[in-house]
mmJSON file of the N, C-alpha and C atoms, coordinates in Angstrom:
{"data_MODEL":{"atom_site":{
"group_PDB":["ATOM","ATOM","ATOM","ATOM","ATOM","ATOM","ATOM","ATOM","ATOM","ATOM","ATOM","ATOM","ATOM","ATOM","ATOM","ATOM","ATOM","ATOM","ATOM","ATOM","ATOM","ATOM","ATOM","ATOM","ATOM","ATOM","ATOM","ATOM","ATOM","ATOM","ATOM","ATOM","ATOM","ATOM","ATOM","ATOM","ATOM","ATOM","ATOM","ATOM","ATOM","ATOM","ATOM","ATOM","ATOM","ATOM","ATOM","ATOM","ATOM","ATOM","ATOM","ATOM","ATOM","ATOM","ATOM","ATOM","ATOM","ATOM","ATOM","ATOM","ATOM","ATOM","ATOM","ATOM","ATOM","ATOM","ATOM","ATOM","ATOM","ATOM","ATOM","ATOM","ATOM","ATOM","ATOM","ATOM","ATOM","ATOM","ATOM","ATOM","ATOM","ATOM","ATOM","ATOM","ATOM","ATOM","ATOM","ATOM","ATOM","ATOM","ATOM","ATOM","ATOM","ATOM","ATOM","ATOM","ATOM","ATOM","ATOM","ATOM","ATOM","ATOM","ATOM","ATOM","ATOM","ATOM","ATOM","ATOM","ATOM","ATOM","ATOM","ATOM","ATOM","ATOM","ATOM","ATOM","ATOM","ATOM","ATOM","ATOM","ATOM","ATOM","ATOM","ATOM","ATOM","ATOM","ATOM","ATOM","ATOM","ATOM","ATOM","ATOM","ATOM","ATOM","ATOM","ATOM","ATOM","ATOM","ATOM","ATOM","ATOM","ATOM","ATOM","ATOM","ATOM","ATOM","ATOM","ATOM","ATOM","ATOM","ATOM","ATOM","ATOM","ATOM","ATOM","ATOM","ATOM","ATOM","ATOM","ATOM","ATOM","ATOM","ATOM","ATOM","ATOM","ATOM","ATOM","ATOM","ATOM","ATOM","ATOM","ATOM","ATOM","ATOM","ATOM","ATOM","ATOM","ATOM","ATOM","ATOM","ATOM","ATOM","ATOM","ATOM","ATOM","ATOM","ATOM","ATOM","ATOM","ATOM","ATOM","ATOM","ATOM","ATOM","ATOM","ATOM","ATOM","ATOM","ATOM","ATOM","ATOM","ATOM","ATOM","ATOM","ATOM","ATOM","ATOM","ATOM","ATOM","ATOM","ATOM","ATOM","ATOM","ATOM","ATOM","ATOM","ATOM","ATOM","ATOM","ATOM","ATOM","ATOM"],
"id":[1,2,3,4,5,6,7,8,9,10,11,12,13,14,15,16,17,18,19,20,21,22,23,24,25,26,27,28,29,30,31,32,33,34,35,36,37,38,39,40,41,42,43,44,45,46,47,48,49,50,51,52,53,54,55,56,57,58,59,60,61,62,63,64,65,66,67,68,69,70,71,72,73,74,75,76,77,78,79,80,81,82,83,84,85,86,87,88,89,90,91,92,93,94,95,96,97,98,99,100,101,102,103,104,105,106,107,108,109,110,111,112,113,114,115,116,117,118,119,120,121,122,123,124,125,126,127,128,129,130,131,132,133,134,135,136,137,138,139,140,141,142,143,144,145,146,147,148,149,150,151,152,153,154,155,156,157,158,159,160,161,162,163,164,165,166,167,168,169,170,171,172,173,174,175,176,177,178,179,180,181,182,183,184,185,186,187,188,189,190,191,192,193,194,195,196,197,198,199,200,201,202,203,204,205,206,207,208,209,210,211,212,213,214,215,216,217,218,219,220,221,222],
"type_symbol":["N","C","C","N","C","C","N","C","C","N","C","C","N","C","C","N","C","C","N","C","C","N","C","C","N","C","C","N","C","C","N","C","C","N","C","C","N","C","C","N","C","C","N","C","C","N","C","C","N","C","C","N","C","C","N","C","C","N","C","C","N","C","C","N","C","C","N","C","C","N","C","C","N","C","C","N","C","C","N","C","C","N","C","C","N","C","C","N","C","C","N","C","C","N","C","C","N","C","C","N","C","C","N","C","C","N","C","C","N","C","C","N","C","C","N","C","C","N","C","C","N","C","C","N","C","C","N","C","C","N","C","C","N","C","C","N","C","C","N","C","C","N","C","C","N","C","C","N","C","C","N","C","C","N","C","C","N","C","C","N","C","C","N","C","C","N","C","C","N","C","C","N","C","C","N","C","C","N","C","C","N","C","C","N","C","C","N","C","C","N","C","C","N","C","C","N","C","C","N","C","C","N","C","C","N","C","C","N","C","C","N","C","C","N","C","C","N","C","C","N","C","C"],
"label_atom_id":["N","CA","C","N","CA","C","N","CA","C","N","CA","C","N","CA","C","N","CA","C","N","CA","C","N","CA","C","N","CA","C","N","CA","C","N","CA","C","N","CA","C","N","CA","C","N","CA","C","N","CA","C","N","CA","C","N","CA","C","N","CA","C","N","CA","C","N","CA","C","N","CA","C","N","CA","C","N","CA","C","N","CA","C","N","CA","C","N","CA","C","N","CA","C","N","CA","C","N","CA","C","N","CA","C","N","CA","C","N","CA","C","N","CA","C","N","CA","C","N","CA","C","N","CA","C","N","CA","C","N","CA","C","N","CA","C","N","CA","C","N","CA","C","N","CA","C","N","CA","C","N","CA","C","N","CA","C","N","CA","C","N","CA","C","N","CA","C","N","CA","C","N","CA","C","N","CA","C","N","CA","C","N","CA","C","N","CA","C","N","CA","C","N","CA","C","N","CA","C","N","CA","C","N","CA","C","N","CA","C","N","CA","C","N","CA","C","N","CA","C","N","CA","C","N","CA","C","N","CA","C","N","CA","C","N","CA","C","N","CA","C","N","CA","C","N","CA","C","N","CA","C","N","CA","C","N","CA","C"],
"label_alt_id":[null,null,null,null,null,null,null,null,null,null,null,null,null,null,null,null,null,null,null,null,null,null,null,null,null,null,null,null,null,null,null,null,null,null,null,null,null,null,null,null,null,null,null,null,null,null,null,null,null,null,null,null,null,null,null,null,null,null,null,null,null,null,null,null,null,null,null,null,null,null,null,null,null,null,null,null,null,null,null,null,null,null,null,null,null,null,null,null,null,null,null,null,null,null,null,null,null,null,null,null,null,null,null,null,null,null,null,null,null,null,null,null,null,null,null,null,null,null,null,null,null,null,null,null,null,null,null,null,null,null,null,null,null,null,null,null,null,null,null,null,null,null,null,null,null,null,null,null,null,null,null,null,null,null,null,null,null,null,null,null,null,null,null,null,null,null,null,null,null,null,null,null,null,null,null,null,null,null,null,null,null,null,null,null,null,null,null,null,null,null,null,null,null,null,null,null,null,null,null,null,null,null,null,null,null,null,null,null,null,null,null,null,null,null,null,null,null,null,null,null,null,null],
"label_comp_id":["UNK","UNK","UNK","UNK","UNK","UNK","UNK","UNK","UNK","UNK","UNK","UNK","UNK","UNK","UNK","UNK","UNK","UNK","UNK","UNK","UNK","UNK","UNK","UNK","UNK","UNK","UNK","UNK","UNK","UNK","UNK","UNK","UNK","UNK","UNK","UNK","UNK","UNK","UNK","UNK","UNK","UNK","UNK","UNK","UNK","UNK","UNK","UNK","UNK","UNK","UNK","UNK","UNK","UNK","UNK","UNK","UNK","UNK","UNK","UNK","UNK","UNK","UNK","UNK","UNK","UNK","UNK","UNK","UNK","UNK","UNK","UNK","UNK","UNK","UNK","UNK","UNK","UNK","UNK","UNK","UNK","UNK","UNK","UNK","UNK","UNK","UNK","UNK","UNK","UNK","UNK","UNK","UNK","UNK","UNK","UNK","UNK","UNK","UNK","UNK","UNK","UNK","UNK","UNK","UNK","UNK","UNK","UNK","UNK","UNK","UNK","UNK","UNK","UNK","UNK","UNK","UNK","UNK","UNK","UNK","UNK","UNK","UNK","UNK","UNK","UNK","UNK","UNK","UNK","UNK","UNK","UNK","UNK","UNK","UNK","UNK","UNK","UNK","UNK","UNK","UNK","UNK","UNK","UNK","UNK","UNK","UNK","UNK","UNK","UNK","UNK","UNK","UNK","UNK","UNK","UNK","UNK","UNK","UNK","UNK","UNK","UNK","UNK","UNK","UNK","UNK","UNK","UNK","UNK","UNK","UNK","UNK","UNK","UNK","UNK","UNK","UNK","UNK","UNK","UNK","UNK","UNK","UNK","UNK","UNK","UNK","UNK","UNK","UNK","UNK","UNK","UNK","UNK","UNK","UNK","UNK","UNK","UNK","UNK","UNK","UNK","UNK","UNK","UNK","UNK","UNK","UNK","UNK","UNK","UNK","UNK","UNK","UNK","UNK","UNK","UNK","UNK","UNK","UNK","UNK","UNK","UNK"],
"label_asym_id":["A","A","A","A","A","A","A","A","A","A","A","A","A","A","A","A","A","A","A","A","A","A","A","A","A","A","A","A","A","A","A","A","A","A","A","A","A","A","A","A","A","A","A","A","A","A","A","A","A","A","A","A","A","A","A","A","A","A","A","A","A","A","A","A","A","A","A","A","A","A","A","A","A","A","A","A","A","A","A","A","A","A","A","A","A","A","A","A","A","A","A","A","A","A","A","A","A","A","A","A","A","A","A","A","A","A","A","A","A","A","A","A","A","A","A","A","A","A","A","A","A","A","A","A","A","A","A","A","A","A","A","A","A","A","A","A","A","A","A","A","A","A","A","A","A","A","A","A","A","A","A","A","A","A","A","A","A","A","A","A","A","A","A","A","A","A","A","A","A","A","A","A","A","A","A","A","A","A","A","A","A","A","A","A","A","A","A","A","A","A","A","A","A","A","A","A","A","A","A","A","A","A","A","A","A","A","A","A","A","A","A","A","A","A","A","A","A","A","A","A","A","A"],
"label_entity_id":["1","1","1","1","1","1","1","1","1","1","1","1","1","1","1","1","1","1","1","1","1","1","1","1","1","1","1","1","1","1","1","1","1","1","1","1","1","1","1","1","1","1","1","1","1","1","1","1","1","1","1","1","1","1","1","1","1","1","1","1","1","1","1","1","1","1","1","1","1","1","1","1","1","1","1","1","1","1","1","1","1","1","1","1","1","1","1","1","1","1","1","1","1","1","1","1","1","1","1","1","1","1","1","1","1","1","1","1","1","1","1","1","1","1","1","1","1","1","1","1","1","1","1","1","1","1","1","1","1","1","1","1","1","1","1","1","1","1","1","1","1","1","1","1","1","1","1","1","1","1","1","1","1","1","1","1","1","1","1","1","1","1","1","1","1","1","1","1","1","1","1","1","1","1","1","1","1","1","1","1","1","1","1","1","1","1","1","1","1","1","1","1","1","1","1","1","1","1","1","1","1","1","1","1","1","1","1","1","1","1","1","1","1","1","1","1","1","1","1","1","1","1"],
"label_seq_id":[1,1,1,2,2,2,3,3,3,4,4,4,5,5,5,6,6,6,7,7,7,8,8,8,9,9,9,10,10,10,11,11,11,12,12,12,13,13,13,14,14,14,15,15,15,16,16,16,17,17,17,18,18,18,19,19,19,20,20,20,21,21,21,22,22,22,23,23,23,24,24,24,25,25,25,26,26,26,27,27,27,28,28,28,29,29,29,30,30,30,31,31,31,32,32,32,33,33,33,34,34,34,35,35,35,36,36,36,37,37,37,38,38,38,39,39,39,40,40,40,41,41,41,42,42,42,43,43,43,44,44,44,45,45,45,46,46,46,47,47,47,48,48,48,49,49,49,50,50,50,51,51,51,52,52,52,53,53,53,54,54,54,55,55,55,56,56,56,57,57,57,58,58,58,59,59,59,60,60,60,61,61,61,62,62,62,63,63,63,64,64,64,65,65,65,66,66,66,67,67,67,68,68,68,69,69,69,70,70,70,71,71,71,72,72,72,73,73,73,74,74,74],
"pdbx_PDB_ins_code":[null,null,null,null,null,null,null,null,null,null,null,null,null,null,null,null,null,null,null,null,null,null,null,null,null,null,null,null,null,null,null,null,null,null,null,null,null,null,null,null,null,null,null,null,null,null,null,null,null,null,null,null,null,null,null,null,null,null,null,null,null,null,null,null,null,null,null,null,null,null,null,null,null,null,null,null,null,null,null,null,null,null,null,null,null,null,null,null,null,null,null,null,null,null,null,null,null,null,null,null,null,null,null,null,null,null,null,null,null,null,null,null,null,null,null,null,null,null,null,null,null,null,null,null,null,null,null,null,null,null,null,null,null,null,null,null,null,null,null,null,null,null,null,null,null,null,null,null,null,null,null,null,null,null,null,null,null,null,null,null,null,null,null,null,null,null,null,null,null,null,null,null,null,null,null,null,null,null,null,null,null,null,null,null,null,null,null,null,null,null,null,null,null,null,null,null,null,null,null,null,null,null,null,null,null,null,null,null,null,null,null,null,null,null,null,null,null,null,null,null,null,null],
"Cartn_x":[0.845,0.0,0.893,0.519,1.468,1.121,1.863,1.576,0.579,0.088,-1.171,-2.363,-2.426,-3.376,-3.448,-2.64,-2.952,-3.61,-3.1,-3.884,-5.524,-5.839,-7.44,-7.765,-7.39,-7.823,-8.153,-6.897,-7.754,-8.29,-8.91,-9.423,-11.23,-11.34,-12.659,-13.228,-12.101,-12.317,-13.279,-12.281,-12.986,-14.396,-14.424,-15.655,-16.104,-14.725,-15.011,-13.851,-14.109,-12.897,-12.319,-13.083,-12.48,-11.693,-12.238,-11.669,-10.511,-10.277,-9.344,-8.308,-8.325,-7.963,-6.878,-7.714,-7.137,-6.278,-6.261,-5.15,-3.783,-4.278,-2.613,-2.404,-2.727,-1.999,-1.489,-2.043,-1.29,-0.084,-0.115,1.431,1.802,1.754,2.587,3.212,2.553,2.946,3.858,3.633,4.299,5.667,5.776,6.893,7.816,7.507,8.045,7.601,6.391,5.992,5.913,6.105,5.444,4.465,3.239,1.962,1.757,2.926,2.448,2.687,3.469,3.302,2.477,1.916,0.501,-0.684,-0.782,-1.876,-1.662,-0.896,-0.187,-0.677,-0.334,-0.47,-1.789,-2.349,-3.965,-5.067,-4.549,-4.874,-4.514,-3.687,-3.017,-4.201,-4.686,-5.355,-6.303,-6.912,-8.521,-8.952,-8.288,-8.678,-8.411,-8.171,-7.671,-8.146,-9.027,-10.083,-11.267,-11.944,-13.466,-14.183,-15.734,-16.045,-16.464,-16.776,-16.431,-15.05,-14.348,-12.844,-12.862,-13.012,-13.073,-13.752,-14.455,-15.159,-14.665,-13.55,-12.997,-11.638,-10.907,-9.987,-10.19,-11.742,-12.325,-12.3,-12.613,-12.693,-11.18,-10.519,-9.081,-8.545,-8.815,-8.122,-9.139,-10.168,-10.706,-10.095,-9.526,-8.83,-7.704,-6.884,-5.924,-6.387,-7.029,-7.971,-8.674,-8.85,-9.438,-10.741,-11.388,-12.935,-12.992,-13.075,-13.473,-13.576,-13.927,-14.051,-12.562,-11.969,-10.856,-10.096,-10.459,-9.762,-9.246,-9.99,-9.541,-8.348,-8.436,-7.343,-6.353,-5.755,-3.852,-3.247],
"Cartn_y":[-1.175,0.0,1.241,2.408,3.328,4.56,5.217,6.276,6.74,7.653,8.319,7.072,5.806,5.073,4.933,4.694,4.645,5.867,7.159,8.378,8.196,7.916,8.034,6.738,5.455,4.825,5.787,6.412,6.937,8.177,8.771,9.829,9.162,8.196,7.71,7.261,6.681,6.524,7.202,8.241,9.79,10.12,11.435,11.996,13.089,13.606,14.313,14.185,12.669,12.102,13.33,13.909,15.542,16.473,17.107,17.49,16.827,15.807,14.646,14.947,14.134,13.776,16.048,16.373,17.704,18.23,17.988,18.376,17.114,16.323,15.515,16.058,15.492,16.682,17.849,18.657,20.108,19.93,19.175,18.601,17.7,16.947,15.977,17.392,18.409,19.3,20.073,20.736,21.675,20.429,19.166,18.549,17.952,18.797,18.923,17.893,17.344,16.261,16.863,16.733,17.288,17.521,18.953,18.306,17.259,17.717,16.871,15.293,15.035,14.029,13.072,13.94,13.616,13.301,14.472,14.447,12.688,12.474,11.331,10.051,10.358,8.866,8.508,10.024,10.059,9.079,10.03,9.263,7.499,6.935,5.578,5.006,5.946,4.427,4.676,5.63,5.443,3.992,3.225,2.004,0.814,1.08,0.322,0.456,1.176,1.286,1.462,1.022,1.087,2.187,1.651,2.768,4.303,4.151,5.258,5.952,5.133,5.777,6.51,6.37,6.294,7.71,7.829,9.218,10.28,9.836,10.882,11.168,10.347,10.419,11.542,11.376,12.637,13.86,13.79,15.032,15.618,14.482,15.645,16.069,15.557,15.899,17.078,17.102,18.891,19.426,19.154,20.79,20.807,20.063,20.776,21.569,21.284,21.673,22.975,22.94,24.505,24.369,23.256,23.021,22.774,23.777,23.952,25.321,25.42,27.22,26.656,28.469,28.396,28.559,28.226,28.028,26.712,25.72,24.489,24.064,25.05,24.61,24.632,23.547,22.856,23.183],
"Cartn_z":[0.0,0.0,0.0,-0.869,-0.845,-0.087,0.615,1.55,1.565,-0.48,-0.444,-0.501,-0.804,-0.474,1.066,2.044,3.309,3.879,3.458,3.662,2.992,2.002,1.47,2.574,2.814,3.86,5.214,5.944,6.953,6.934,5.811,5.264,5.462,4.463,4.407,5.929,6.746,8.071,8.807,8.615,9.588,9.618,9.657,10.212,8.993,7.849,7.388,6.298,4.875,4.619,3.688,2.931,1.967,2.741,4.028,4.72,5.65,6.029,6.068,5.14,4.074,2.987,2.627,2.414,1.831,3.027,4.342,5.018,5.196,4.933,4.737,3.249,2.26,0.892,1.008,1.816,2.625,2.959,3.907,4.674,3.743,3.199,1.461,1.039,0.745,0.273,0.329,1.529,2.491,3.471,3.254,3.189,1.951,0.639,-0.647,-1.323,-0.901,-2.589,-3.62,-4.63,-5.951,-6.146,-6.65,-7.138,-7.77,-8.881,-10.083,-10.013,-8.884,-8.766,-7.655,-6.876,-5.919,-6.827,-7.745,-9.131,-9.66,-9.639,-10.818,-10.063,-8.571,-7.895,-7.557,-7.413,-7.314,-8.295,-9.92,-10.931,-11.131,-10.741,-10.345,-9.752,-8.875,-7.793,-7.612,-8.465,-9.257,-9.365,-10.215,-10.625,-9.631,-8.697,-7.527,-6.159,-6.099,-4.805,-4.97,-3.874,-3.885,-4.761,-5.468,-5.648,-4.736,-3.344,-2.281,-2.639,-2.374,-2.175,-3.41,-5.062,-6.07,-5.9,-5.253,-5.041,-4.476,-3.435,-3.139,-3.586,-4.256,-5.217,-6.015,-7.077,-8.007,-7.044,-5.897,-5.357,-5.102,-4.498,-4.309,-5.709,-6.748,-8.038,-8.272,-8.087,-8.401,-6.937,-6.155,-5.38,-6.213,-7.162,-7.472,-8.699,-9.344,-10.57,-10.265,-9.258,-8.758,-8.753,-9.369,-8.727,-7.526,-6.742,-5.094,-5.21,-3.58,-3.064,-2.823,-2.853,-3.175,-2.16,-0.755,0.333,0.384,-0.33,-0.264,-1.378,-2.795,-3.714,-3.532,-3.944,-3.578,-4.276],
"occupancy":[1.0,1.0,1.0,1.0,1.0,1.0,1.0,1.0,1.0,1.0,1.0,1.0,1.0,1.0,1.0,1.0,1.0,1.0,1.0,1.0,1.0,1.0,1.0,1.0,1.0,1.0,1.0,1.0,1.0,1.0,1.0,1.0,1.0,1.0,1.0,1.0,1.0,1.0,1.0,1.0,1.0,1.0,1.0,1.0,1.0,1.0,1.0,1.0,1.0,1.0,1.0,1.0,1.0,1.0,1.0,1.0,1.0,1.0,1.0,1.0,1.0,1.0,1.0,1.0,1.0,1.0,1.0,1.0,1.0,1.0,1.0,1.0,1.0,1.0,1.0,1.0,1.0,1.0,1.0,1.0,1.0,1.0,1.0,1.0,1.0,1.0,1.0,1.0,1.0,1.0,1.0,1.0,1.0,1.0,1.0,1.0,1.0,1.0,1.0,1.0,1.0,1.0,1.0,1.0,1.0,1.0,1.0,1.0,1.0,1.0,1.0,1.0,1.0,1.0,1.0,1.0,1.0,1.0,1.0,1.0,1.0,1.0,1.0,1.0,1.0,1.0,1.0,1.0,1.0,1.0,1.0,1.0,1.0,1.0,1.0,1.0,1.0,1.0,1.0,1.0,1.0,1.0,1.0,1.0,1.0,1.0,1.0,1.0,1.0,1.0,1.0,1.0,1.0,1.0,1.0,1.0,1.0,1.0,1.0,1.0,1.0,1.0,1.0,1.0,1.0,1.0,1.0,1.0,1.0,1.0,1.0,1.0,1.0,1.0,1.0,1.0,1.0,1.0,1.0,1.0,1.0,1.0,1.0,1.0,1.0,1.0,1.0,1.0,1.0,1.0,1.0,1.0,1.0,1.0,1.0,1.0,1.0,1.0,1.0,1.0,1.0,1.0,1.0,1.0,1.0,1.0,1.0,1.0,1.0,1.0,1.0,1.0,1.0,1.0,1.0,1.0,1.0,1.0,1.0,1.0,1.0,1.0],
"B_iso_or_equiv":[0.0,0.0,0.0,0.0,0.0,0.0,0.0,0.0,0.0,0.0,0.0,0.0,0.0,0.0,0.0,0.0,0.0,0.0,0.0,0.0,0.0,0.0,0.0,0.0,0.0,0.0,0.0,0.0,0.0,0.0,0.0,0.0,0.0,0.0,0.0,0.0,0.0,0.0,0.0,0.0,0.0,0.0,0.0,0.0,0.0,0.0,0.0,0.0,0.0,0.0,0.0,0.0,0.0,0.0,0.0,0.0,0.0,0.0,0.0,0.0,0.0,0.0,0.0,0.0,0.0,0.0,0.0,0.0,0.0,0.0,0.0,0.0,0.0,0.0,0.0,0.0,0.0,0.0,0.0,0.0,0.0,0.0,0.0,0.0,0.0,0.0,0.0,0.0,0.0,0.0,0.0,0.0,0.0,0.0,0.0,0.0,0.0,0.0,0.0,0.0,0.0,0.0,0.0,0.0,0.0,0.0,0.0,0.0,0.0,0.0,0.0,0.0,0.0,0.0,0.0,0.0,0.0,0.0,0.0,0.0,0.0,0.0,0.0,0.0,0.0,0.0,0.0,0.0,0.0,0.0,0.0,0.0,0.0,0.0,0.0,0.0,0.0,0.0,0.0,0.0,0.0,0.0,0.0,0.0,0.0,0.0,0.0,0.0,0.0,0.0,0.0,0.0,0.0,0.0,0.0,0.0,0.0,0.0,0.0,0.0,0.0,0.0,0.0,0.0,0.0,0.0,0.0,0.0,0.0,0.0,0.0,0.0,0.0,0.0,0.0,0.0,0.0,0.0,0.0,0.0,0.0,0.0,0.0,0.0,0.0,0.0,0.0,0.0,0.0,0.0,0.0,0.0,0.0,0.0,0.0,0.0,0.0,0.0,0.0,0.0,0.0,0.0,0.0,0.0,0.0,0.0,0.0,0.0,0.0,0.0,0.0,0.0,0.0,0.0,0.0,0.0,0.0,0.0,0.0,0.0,0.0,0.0],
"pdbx_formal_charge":[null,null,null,null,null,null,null,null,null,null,null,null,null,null,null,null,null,null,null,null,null,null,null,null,null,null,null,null,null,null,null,null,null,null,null,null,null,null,null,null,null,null,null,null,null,null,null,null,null,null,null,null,null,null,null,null,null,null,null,null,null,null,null,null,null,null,null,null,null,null,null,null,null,null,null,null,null,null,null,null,null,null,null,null,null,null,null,null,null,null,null,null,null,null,null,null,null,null,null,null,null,null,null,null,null,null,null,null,null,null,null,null,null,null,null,null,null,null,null,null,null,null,null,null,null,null,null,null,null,null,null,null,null,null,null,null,null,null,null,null,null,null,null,null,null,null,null,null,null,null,null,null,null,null,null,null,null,null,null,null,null,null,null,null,null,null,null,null,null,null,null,null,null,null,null,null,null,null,null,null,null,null,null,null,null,null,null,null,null,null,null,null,null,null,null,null,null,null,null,null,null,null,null,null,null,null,null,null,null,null,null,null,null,null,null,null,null,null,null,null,null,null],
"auth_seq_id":[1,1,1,2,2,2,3,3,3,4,4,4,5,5,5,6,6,6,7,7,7,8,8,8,9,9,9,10,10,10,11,11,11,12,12,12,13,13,13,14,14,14,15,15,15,16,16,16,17,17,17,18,18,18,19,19,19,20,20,20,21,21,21,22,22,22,23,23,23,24,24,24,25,25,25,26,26,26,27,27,27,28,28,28,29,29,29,30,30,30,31,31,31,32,32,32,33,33,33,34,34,34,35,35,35,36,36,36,37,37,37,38,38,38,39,39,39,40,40,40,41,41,41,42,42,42,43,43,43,44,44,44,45,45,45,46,46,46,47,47,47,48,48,48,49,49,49,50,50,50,51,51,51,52,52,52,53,53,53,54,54,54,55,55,55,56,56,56,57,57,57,58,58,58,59,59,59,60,60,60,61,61,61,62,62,62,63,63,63,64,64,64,65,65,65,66,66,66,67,67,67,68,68,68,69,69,69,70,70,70,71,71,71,72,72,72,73,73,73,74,74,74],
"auth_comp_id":["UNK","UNK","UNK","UNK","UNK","UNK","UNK","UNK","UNK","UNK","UNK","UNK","UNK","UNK","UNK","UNK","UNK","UNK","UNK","UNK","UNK","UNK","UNK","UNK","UNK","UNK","UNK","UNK","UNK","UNK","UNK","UNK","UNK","UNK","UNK","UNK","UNK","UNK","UNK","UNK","UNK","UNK","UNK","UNK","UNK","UNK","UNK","UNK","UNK","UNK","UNK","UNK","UNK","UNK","UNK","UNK","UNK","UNK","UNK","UNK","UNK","UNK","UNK","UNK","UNK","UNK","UNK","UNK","UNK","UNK","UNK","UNK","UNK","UNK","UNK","UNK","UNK","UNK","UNK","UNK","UNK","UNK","UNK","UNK","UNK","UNK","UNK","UNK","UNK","UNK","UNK","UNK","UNK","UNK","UNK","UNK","UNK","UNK","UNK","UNK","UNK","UNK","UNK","UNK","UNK","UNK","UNK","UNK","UNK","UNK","UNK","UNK","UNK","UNK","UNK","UNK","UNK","UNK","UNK","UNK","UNK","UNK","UNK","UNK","UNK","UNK","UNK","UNK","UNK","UNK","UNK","UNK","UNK","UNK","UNK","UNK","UNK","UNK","UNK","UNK","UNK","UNK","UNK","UNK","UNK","UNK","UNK","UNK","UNK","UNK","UNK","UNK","UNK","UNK","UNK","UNK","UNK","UNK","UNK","UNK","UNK","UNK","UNK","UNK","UNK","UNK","UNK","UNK","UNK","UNK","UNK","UNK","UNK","UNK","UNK","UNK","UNK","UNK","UNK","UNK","UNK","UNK","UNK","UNK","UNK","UNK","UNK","UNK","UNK","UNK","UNK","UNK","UNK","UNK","UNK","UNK","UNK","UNK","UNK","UNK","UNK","UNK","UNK","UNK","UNK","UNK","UNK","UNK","UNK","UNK","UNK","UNK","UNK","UNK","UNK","UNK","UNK","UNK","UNK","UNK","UNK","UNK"],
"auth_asym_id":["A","A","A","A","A","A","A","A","A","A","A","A","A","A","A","A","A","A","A","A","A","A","A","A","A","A","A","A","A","A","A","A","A","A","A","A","A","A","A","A","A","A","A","A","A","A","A","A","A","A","A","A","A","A","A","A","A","A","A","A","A","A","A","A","A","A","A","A","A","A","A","A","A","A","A","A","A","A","A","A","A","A","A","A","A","A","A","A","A","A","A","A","A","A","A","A","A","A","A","A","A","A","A","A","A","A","A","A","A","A","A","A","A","A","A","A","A","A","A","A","A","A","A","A","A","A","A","A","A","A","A","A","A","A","A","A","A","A","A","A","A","A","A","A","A","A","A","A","A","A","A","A","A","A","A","A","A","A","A","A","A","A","A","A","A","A","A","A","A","A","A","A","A","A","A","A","A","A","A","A","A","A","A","A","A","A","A","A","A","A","A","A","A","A","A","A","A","A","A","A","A","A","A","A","A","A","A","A","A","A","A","A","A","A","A","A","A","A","A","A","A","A"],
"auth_atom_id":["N","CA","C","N","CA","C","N","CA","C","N","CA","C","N","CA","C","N","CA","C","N","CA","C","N","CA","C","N","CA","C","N","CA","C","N","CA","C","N","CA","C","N","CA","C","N","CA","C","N","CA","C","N","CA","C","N","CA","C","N","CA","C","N","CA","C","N","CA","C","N","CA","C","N","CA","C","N","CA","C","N","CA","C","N","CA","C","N","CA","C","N","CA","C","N","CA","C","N","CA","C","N","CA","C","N","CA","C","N","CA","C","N","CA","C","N","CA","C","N","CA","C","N","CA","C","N","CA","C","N","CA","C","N","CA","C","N","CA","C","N","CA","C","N","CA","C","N","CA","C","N","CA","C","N","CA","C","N","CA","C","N","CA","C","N","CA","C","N","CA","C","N","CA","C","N","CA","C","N","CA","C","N","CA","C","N","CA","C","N","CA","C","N","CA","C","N","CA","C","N","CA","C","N","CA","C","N","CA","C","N","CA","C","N","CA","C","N","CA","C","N","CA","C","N","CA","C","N","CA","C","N","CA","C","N","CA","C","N","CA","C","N","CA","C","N","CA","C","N","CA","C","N","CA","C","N","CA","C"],
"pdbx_PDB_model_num":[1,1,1,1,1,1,1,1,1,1,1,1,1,1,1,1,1,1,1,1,1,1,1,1,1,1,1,1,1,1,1,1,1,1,1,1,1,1,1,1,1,1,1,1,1,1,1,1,1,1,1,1,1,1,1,1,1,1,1,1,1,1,1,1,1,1,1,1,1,1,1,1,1,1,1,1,1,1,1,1,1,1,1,1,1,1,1,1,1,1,1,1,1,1,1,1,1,1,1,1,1,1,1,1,1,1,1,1,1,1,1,1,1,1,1,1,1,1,1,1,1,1,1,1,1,1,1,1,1,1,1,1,1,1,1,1,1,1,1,1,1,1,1,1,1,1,1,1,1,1,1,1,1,1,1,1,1,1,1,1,1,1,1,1,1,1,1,1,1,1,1,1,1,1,1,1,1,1,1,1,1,1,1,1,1,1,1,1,1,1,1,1,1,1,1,1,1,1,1,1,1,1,1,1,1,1,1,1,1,1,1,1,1,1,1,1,1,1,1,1,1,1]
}}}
């Protein structure tokens, strides 16, 4: 399992997996991941998790896309 799959695991966990989910990418971030390569691994494991999870995958790829209010874009 790779880091950002263990993160959407305890993202969906929670209480609030988007909001979850978009503050570890913050810190991925703000500890020098690449977008473009968060974007990349995102797209990867589309096809490899639940359709739930699958749902919030689409969602973190629109915060980098800028489909969100724009407090949330990465």
């Amino acid at each position: 399992m790779t880091p950002l799959n263990e993160e959407l695991d305890r993202a969906m966990r929670g209480e609030s997996p988007l909001m979850d989910l978009h503050q570890m990418l913050v810190q991925d971030l703000a500890q020098g991941m690449d977008r473009e390569s968060l974007i990349r691994e995102l797209e990867s494991l589309r096809s490899v998790v639940r359709p739930q999870t699958e749902d919030l995958v689409l969602e973190a790829l629109d915060l980098f896309a800028g489909w969100c209010h724009p407090d949330m874009k990465l």
